[in-house]
C-alpha positions in Angstrom: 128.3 35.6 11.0 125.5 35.3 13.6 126.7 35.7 16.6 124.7 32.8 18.5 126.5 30.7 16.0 129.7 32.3 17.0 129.2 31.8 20.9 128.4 28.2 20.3 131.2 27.6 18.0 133.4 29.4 20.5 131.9 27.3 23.4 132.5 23.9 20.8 136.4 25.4 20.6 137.2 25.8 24.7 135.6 22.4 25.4 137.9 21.1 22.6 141.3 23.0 23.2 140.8 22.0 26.9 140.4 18.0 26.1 143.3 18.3 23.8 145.8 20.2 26.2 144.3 17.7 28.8 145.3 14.6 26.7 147.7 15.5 23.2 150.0 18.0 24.5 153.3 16.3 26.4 155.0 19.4 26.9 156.8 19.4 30.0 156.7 23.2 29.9 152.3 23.1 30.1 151.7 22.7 34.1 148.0 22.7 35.2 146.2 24.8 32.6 142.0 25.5 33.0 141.0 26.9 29.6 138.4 29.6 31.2 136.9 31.0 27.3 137.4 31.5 23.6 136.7 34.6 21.5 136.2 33.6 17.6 136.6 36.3 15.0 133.7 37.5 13.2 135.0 36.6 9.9 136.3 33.2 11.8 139.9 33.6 10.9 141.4 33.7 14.5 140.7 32.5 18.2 141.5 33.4 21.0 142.1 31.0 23.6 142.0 32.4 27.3 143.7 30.3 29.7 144.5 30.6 33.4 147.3 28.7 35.0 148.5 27.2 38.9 151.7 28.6 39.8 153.9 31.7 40.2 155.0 33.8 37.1 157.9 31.9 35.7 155.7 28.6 35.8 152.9 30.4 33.5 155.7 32.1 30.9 157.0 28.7 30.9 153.3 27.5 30.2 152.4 30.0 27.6 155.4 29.6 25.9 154.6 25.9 25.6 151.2 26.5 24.0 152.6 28.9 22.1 154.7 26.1 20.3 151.9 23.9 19.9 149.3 26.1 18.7 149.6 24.1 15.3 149.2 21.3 16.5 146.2 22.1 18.2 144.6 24.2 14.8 145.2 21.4 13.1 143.4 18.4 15.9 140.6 21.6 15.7 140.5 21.6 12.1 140.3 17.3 11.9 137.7 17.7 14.8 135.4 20.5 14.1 135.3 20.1 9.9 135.2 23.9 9.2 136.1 25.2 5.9 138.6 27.3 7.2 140.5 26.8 10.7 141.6 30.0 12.8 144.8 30.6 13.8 144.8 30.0 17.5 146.6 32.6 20.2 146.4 31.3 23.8 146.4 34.7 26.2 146.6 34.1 29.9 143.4 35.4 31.6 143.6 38.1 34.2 140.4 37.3 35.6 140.3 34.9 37.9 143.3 36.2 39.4 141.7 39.9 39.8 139.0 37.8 41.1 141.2 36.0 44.0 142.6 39.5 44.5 139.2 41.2 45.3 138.3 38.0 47.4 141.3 38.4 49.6 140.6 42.5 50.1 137.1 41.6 51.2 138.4 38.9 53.6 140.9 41.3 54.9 138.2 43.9 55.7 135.7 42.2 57.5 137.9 40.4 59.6 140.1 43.0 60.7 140.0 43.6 64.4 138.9 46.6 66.2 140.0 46.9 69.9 136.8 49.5 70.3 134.6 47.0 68.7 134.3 45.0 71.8 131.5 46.5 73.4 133.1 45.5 77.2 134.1 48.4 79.3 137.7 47.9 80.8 137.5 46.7 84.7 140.1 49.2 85.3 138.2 51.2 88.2 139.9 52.5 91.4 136.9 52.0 93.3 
């Protein structure tokens, strides 16, 4: 498949799992999920769905799990919605990315505003004159 066709189908599927976990899913286990990219297969069989979620680590099992469960439900609204021959199996992964991103943000912040007592530049009025 060509892969501009790929990138645009995969950019059609993240705009259309995110409406669909924003509006069909009722899962209380789903907290505040941002669907960040797809990957399509070349041979369109499977997708993967990259999502990134608010909260500590038991919130986002509890969150995968959940899409986990409905990841029928959403191939099938995909299937009704994007008329493809076949529909892929969809896997939802959590994406590592933003938070590496937050990570690396923090270090940076914690660098240039640490504090250096020498840094100062004013000699110390300590003289016995």
């Amino acid at each position: 498949m060509n892969p501009r066709r790929r990138d645009r189908l995969a950019a059609e599927i993240r705009a259309s799992v995110a409406d669909l976990i924003a509006s069909k899913l009722k899962d209380p286990r789903i907290g505040f999920v941002t669907v960040t990219r797809a990957e399509v297969a070349a041979d369109l069989a499977y997708i993967r769905v990259f999502v990134s979620v608010l909260g500590d680590e038991a919130q986002r099992q509890a969150t995968l799990q959940g899409l986990s469960k409905a990841a029928g439900f959403v191939r099938r609204e995909l299937g009704q919605r994007l008329r493809l021959r076949l529909t892929p199996e969809v896997t939802f992964v959590y994406d590592r990315g933003i938070e590496a991103a937050d990570r690396i943000a923090r270090l940076i912040e914690e660098t240039t505003e640490a504090p250096s007592d020498d840094a100062s530049g004013d000699p110390e009025d300590g003289s016995d004159a």
